[in-house]
C-alpha positions in Angstrom: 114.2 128.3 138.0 112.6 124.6 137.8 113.5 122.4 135.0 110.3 121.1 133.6 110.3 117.0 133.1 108.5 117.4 129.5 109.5 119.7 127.2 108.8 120.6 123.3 111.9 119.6 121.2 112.0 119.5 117.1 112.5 115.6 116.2 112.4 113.1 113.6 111.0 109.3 114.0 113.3 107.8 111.6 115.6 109.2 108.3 114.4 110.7 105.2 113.4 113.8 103.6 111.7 117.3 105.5 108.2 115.6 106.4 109.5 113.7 108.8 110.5 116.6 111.1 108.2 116.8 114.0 107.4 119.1 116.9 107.1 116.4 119.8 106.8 116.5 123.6 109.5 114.9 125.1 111.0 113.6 128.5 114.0 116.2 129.5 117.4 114.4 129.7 119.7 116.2 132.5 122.5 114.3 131.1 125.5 114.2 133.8 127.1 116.0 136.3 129.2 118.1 134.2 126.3 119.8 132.1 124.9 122.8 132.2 121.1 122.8 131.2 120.6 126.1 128.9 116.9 127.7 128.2 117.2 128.0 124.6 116.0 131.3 122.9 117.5 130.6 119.3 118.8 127.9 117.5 120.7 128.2 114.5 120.2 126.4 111.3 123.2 124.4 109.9 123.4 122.0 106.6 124.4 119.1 108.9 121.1 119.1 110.6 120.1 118.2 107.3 122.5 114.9 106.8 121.6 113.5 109.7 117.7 114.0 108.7 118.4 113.2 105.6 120.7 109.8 106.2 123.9 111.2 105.3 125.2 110.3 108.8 124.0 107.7 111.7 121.6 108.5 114.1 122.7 106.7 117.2 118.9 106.6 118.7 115.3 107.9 117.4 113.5 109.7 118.1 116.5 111.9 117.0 115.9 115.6 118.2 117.4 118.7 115.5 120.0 121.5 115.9 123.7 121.6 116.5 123.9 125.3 117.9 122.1 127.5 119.8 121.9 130.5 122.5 120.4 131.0 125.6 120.2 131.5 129.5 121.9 128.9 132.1 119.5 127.7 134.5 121.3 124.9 136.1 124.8 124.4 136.7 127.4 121.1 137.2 127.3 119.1 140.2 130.6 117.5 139.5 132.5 118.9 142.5 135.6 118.2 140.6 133.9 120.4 137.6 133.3 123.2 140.4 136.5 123.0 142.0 139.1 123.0 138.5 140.5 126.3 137.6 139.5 126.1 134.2 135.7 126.0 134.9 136.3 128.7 137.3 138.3 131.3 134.5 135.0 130.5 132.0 132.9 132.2 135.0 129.6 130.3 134.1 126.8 131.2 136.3 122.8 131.1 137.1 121.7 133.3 134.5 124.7 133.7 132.3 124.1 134.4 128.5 125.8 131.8 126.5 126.1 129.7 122.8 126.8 126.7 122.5 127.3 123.9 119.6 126.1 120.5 120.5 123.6 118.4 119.4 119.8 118.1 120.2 119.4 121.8 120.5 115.9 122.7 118.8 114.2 122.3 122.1 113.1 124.5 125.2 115.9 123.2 127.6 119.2 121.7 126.5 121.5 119.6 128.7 125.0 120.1 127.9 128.6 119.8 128.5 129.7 122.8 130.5 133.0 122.4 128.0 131.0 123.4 125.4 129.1 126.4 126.7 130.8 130.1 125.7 129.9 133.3 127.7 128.3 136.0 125.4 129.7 139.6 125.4 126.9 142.1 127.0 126.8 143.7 123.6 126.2 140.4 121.4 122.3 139.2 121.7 121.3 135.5 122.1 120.2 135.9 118.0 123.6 136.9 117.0 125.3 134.1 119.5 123.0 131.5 118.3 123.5 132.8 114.0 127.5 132.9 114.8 128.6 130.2 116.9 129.3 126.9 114.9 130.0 128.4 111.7 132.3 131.1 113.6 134.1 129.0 115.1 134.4 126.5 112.5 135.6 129.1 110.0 138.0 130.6 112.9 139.7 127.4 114.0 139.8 125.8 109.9 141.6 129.1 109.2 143.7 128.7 111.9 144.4 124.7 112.1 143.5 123.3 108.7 145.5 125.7 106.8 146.4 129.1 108.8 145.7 131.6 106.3 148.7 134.4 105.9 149.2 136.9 104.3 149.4 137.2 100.9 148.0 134.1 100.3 144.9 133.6 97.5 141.9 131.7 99.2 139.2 130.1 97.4 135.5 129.3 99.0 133.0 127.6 97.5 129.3 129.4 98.0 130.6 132.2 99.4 127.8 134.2 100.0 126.5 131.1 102.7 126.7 131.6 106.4 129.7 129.4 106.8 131.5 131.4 103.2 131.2 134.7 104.8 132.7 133.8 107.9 135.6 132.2 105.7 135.5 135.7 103.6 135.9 137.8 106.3 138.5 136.1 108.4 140.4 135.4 105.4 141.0 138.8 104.6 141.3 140.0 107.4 144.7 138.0 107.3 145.6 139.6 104.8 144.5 137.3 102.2 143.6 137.9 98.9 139.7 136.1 98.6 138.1 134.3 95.7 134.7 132.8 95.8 131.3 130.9 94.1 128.0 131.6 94.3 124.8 131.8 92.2 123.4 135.4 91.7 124.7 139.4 91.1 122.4 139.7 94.8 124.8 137.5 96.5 128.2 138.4 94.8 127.3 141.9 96.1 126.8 140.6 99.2 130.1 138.3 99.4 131.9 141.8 98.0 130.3 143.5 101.1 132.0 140.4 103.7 135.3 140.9 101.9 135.9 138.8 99.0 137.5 140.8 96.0 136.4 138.1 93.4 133.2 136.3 93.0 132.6 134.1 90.5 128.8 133.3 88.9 129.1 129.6 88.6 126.1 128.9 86.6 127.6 131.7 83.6 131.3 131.4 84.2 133.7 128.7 84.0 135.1 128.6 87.3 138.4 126.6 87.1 139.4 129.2 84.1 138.6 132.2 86.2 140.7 131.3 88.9 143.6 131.0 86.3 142.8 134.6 85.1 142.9 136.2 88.7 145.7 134.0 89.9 147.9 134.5 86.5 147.9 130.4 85.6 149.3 129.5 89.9 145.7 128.7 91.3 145.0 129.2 94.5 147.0 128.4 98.2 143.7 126.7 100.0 140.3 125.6 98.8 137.5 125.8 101.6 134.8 123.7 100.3 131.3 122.8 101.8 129.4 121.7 98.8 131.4 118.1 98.5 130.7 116.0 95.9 129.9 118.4 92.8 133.0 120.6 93.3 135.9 118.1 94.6 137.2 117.7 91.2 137.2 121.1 90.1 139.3 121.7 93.3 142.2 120.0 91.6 142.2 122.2 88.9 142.2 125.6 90.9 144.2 124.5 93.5 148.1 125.5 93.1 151.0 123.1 93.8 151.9 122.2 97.3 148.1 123.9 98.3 145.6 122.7 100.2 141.8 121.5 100.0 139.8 121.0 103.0 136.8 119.6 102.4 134.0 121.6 104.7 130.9 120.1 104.5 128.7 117.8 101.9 125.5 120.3 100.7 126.0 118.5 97.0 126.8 114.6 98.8 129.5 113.1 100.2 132.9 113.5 98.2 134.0 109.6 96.8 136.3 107.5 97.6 139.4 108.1 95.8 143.3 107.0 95.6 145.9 108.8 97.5 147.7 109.1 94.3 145.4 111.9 92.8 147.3 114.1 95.7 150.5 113.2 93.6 150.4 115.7 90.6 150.6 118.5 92.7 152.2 117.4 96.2 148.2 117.9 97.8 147.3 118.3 101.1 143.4 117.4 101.6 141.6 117.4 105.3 138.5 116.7 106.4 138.1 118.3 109.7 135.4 119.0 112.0 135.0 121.6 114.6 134.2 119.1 117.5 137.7 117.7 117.4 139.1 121.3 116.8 137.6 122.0 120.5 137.8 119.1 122.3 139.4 120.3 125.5 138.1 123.4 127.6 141.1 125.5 126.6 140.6 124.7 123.3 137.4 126.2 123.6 138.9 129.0 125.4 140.8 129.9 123.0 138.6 130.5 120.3 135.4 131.0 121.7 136.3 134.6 123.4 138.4 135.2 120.9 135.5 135.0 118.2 133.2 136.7 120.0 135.2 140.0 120.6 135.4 140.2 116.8 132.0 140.3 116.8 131.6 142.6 119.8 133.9 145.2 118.3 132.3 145.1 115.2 135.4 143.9 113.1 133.7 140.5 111.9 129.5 141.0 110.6 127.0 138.2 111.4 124.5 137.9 108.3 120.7 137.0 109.4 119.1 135.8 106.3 115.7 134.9 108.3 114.1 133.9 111.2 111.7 130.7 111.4 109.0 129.6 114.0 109.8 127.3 116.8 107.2 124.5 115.1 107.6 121.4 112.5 107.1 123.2 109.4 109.1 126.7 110.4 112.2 124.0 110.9 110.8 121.9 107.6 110.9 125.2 105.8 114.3 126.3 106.8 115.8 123.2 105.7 114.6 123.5 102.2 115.2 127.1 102.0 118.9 126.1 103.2 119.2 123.3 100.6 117.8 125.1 97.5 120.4 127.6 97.5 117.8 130.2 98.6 119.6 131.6 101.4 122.6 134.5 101.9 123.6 134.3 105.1 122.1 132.9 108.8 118.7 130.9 109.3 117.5 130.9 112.8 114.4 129.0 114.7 113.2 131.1 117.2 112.7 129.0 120.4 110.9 131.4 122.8 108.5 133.9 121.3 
């Protein structure tokens, strides 16, 4: 299959707020000799498309094209001999035609260049929706469970909007472990639906106070680990739930970025805080083989559930709309742009 030199990609022209999302016609960027190029048939929708938009984080060059995960079909592969030749990129057994995800960036757009590294087979039984609604946050929740503080059994975990794409994952792999689950969200709709991805308390944060609920179900201890994406409007009530010696790792920032603050607010408690990111959890391609099959046969044996909230067009306003359906707390589970009709 020919790779076309112009192609449609979802961009923005500078930082600011949903209007300046754009459906454009771009030049395609092979990128180098290591990539694969991937026809895109979904791409998922993830809060950090929205700080980089938004001016949250740097944009190295505009225009600046949306999306950090997606699924589709390889059309091209490496030319790096080196690539061909290692045993690692032989075991991933990537091929014309094979059905993959991937998380990088630039991936609301027909054809994606990008690092073979990156690229994870899909199991015949998982579709190119499911891959593309599962892959960053899956992984993300697998390898934070794992790395940032490997959930045991027997310990109490505590996720902040539980009932979100990213929370579910968290609920789900954390009790699978054997842990017990708490969690935060807005509605009786969404607790249910948390309940339903394994978390055995949710809290209504609008009508409950959440720091003294956590002392009720934890008996006065708090909790071992707080998983929090919402950032600045919940980092101090993560002090108060968390137990001593626990740990808070601080997910994402759908509320702003958490402040600056001294080391010795760690000190009360002996704290542990990270602020990881996925990327530098899978760095290497056995990092990537690691988790990536492993995530995906949880899916593919139906012991972990991927939540599809909705599916958006493949134009400006289906991506403008998804973004403020994400952001107004809307949403229970995945958003998806669908790339190819």
């Amino acid at each position: 299959m020919s790779v076309p030199t112009k192609i449609q990609a979802i961009t923005f022209a500078k930082q600011g707020g949903v209007e300046v999302i754009e459906k454009t016609e771009i030049p395609f960027s092979r990128g180098g000799p290591g990539h694969v190029i991937v026809k895109v048939h979904y791409g998922g929708v993830n809060f950090i498309d929205t700080y980089f938009r938004g001016g949250i984080y740097p944009v190295e060059k505009f225009p600046g094209i949306i999306g950090h995960e997606a699924a589709g079909e390889i059309v091209e592969l490496p030319t790096d001999e080196n690539v061909l030749n290692s045993e690692v990129y032989k075991k991933r057994g990537l091929s014309i035609g094979s059905r993959v995800a991937f998380f990088s960036t630039s991936t609301f757009a027909e054809y994606v260049s990008v690092p073979w590294e990156k690229a994870v087979v899909l199991p015949d039984s998982v579709t190119y929706r499911i891959g593309a609604a599962s892959i960053l946050q899956g992984l993300t929740a697998l390898s934070f469970v794992t790395e940032a503080y490997e959930v045991k059994k027997g310990d109490t975990v505590f996720v902040h909007t539980v009932a979100g794409g990213l929370g579910l994952f968290f609920a789900q792999l954390a009790k699978a472990r054997g842990a017990t689950v708490i969690g935060t969200t807005s509605t009786p709709e969404k607790a249910e639906i948390a309940k339903a991805h394994g978390a055995d308390h949710v809290i209504l944060y609008k009508n409950e106070d959440t720091a003294q609920r956590v002392k009720e179900i934890t008996n006065g201890q708090g909790v071992d680990v707080v998983y929090d994406g919402v950032g600045k409007d919940t980092f101090e009530l993560d002090f108060e739930i968390i137990k001593r010696k626990g740990t808070i790792v601080s997910v994402g920032n759908a509320s702003g970025a958490v402040p600056p603050f001294p080391p010795l607010k760690l000190t009360p408690k002996n704290l542990r805080i990270l602020r990881p990111s996925l990327a530098n959890y899978l760095v290497t391609p056995e990092e990537t083989d690691f988790y990536g099959p492993k995530f995906f046969s949880h899916i593919a044996d139906g012991s972990l559930k991927v939540n599809v909230f909705r599916e958006y067009p493949f134009t400006a306003e289906g991506v403008r709309q998804s973004q403020l359906d994400l952001t107004g707390g809307k949403t229970t589970g995945k958003l998806l742009i669908k790339i190819i009709d």
